[in-house]
Backbone bond lengths (Angstrom), bond angles and torsions (degrees), N, CA, C in turn:
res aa  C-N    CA-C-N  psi(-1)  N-CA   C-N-CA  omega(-1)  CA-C   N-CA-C  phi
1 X - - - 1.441 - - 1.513 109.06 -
2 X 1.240 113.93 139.37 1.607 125.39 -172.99 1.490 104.05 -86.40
3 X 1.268 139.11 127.01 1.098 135.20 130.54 1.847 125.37 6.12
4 X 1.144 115.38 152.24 1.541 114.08 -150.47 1.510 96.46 -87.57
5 X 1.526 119.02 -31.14 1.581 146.42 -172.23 1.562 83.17 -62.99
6 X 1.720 103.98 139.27 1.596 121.89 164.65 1.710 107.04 -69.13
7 X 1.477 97.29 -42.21 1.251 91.14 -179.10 1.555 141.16 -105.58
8 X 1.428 124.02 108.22 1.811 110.72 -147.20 1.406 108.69 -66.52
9 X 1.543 128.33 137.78 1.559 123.90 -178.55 1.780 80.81 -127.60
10 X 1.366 102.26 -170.78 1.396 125.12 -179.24 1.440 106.10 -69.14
11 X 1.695 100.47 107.45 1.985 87.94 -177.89 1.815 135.92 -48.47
12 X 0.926 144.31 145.18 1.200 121.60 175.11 1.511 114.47 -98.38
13 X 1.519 112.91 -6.00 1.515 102.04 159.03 1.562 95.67 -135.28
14 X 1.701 107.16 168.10 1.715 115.87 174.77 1.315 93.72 -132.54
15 X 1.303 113.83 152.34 1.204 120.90 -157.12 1.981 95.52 -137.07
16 X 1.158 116.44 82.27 1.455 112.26 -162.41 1.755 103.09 -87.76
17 X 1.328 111.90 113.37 1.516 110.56 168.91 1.476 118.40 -93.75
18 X 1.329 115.59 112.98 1.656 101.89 167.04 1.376 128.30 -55.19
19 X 1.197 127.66 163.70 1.869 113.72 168.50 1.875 94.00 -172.15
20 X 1.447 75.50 141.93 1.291 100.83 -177.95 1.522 109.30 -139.13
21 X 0.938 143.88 112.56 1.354 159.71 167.13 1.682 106.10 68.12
22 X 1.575 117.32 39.40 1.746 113.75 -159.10 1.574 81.71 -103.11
23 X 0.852 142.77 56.11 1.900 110.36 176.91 1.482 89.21 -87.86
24 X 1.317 157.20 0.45 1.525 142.51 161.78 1.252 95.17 -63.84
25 X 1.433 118.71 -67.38 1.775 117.60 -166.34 1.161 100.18 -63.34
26 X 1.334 129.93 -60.38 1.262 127.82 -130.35 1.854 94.32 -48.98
27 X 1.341 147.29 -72.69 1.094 138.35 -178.61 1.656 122.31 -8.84
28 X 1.371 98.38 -80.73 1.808 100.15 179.40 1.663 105.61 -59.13
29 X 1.132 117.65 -16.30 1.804 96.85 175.47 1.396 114.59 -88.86
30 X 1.586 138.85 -12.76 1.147 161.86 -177.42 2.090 86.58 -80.30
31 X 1.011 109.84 -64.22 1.171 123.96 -164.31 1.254 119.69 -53.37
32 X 1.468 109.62 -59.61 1.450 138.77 134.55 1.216 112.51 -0.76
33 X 1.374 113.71 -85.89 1.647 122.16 -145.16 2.253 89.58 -95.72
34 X 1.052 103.49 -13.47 1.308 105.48 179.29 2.115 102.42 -74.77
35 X 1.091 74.45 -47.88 1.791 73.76 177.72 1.378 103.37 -80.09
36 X 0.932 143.45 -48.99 1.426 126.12 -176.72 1.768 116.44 -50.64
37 X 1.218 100.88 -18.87 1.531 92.47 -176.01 1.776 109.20 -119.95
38 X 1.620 101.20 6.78 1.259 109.75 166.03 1.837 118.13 -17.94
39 X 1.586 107.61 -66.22 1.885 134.03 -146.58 1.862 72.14 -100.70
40 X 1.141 117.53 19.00 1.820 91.91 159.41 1.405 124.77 -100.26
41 X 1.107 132.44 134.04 1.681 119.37 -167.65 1.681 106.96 -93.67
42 X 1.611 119.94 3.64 1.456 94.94 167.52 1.244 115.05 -95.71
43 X 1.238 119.19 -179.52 1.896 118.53 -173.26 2.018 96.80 -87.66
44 X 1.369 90.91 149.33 1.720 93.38 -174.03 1.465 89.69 -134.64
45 X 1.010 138.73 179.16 1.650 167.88 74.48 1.398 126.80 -18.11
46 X 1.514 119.61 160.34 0.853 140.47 155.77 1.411 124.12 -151.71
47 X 1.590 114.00 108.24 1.775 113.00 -161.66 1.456 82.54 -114.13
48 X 1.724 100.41 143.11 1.752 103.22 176.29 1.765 59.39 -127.76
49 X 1.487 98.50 137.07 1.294 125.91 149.56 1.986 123.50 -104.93
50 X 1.276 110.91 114.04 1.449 120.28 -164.43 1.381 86.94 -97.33
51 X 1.935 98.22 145.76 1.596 100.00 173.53 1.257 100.75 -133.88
52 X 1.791 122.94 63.62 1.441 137.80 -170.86 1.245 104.00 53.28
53 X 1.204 122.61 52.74 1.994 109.77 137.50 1.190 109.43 -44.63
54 X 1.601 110.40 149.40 1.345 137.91 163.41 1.578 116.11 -102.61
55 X 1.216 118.75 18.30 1.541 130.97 -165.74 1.849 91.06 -115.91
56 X 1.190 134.74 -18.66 1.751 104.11 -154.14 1.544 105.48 93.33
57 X 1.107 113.49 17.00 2.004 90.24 171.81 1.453 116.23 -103.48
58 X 1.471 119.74 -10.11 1.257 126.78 169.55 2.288 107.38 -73.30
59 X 1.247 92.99 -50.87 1.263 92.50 -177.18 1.761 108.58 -65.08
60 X 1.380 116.21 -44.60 1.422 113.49 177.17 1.562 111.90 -67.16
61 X 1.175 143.59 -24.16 1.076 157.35 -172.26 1.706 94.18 -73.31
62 X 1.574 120.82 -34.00 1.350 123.96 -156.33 1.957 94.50 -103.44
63 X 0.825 91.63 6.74 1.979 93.27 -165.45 1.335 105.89 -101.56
């Protein structure tokens, strides 16, 4: 997920999620933490780091 800003600069925070077999969750927590920081004006991240799920959370994580 991209940052809320049209335009991408150097984030000022990263927000690294592990995941391992979540592709059910993984959505609403992306979603989640994406809206919560919607009304923030610095640039953020969001890294889902996959450690070979067999579910789809590396590929959904990449979509």
């Amino acid at each position: 997920m991209a940052p809320s800003a049209s335009v991408m600069t150097d984030p000022w925070v990263s927000f690294i999620i592990p995941a391992y077999n979540e592709a059910k969750l993984l959505p609403a927590t992306l979603e989640g933490i994406a809206a919560a920081l919607g009304p923030w004006d610095e640039p953020w991240e969001l890294i889902v780091c996959d450690n070979g799920s067999t579910d789809g959370t590396g590929e959904l994580a990449q979509s």
